[in-house]
C-alpha positions in Angstrom: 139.6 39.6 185.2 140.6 43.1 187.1 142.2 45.7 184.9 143.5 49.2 185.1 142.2 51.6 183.0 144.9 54.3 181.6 143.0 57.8 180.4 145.2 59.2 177.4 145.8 62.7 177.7 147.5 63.2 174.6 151.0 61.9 175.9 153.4 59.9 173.3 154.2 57.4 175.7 150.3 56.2 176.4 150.6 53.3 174.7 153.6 52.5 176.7 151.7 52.6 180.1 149.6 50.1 179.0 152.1 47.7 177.9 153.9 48.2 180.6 150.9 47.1 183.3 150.7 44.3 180.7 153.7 43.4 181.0 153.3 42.8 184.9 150.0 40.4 184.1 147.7 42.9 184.6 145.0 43.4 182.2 145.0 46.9 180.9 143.0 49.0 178.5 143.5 52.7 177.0 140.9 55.2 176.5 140.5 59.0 175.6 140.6 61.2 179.0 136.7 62.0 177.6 135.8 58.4 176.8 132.5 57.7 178.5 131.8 56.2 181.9 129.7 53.3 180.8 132.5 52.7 178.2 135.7 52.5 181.3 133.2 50.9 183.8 132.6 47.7 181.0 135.8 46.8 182.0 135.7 47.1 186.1 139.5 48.4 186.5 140.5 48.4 190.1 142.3 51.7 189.5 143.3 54.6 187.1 146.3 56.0 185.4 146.4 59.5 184.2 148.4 59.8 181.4 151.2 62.8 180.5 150.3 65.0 177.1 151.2 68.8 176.0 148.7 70.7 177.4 149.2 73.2 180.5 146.4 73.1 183.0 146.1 76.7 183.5 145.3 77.3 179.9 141.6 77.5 178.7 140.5 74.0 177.2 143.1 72.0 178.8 142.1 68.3 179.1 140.0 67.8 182.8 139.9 64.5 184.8 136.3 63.3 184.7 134.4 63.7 187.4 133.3 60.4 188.3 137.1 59.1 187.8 137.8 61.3 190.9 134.4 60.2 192.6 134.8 56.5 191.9 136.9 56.1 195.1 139.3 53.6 193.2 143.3 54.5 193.1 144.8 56.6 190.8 148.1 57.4 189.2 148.8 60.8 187.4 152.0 60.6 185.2 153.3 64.1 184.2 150.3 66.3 183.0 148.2 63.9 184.8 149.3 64.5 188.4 149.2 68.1 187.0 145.7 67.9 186.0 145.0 65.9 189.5 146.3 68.9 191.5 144.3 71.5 189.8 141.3 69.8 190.3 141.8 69.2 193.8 142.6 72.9 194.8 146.8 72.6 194.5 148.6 75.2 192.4 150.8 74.6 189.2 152.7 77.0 187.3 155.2 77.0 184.7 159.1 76.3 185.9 161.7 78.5 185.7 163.8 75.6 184.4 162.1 73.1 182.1 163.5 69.4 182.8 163.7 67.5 179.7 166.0 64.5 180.0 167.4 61.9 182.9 167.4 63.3 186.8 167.4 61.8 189.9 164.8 61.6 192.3 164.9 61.4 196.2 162.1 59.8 197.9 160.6 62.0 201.0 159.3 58.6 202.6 158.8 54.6 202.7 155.8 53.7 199.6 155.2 50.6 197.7 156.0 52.9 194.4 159.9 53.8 195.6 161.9 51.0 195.9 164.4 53.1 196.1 165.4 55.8 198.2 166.7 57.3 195.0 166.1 56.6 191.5 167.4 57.7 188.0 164.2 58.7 186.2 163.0 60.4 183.0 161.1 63.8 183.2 159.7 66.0 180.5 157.5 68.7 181.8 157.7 72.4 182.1 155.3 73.0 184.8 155.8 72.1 187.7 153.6 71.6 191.1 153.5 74.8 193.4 151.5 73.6 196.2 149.9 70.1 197.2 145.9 69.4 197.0 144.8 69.5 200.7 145.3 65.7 201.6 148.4 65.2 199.7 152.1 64.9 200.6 155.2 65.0 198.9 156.9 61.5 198.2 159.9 62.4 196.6 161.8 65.8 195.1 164.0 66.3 192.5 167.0 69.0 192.1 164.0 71.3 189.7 161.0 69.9 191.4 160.8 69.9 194.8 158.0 68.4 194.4 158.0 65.5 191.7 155.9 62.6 193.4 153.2 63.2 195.9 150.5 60.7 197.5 146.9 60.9 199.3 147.0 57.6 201.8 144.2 57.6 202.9 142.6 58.0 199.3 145.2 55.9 197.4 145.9 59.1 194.8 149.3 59.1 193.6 151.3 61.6 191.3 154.4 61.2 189.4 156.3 64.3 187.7 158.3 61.8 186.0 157.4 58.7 183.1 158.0 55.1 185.0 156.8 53.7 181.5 159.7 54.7 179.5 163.2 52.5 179.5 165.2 55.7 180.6 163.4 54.9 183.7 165.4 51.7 184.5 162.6 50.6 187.8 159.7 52.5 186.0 158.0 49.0 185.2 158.5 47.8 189.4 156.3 51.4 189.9 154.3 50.7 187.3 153.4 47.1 188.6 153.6 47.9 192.1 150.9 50.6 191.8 148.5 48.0 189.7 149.0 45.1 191.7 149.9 46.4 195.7 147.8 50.0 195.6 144.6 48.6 193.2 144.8 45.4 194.2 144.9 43.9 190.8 145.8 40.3 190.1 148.6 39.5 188.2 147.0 36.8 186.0 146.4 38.2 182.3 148.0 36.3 179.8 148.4 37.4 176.3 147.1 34.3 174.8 144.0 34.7 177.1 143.7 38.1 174.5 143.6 35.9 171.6 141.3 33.5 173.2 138.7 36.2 174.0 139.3 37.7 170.5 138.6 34.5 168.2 135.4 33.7 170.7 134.0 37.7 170.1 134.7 37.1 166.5 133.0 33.8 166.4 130.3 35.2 167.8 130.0 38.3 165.2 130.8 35.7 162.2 128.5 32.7 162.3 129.5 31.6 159.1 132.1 32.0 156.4 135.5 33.8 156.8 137.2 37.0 158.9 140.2 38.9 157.7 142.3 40.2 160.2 145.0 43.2 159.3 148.4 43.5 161.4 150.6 45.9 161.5 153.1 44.7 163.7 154.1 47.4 165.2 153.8 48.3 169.0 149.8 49.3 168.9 149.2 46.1 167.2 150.9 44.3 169.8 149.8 46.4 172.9 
């Protein structure tokens, strides 16, 4: 079953992203931004999301994209601090904004992309950093009235970055991003079902309890139900 594997960062909307690329019938699993390779590989996502969080990149200890994310040649999406983080690494500037944008804007997209389906969208943005100058490679895909920069895109490599948070609901077409990124850029097919989560679950946990009884504990909040 293809998947998309989302690297938390430390955002508060992580868990969001996930659902979200769930809710298009994608498979898709969260992990920490250090999580192991062997760990992400086990579950052969066709692509990666980078996820927002606090940090600045410039400042020592900030959270670094994994090398072999960047050398696995497979798409990937940075949301926020992500497509931050993704420009730092690949030799583009960021520095702190004169103007922190916290709240709705609109965006202008620079250009025709599967991620736009709109030549301008009302978006969320929370960010205080902003990008200074594009990775070699890159283009800007869309600007906003703080950012003239707030999406940018490598073709040829299928490396996308967002300034803004598709996976929130103040992002009224964040989920068709969201989806179109998973399914039209990673090439991911839209066939997960949640029930084909339970199925998988009672076979694992028949096959860790041979005998007798499991207890299961629910919260039923949102990470329960992710």
């Amino acid at each position: 079953m293809d998947s998309i594997a989302v690297l938390d960062f430390g955002s508060q909307y992580s868990q969001l992203i996930t659902r979200r690329i769930r809710e298009a019938q994608v498979y898709s699993e969260l992990f920490p931004y250090y999580a192991e390779q062997e760990e992400v590989a086990a579950s052969s996502p066709k692509g990666f999301i980078l996820s927002g969080g606090p940090a600045s990149v410039y400042e020592p200890g900030a959270p670094r994209i994994p090398a072999w994310v960047l050398a696995s040649g497979k798409p990937i999406l940075g949301i926020c601090y992500g497509m931050q983080a993704l420009t730092h690494a690949l030799g583009g500037q960021v520095a702190a904004s004169s103007a922190r944008e916290y709240g709705p804007a609109w965006v202008e997209a620079l250009g025709r992309d599967p991620l736009f389906p709109e030549s301008r969208l009302r978006v969320w943005m929370s960010h205080g950093d902003r990008i200074e100058r594009l990775p070699p490679g890159f283009t800007a895909l869309a600007r906003s009235e703080n950012s003239p920069i707030a999406a940018m895109v490598d073709s040829h490599r299928r490396w996308y970055g967002l300034q803004f948070h598709p996976e929130v609901a103040h992002t009224p077409r964040g989920a068709e991003i969201l989806r179109a990124f998973a399914v039209e850029v990673c090439g991911a097919r839209p066939e997960w079902r949640p029930d084909s989560m339970i199925h998988q679950s009672v076979a694992r946990v028949r096959e860790q309890v041979t005998r007798g009884r499991a207890l299961a504990a629910v919260s039923g909040g949102v990470d329960s139900t992710v």
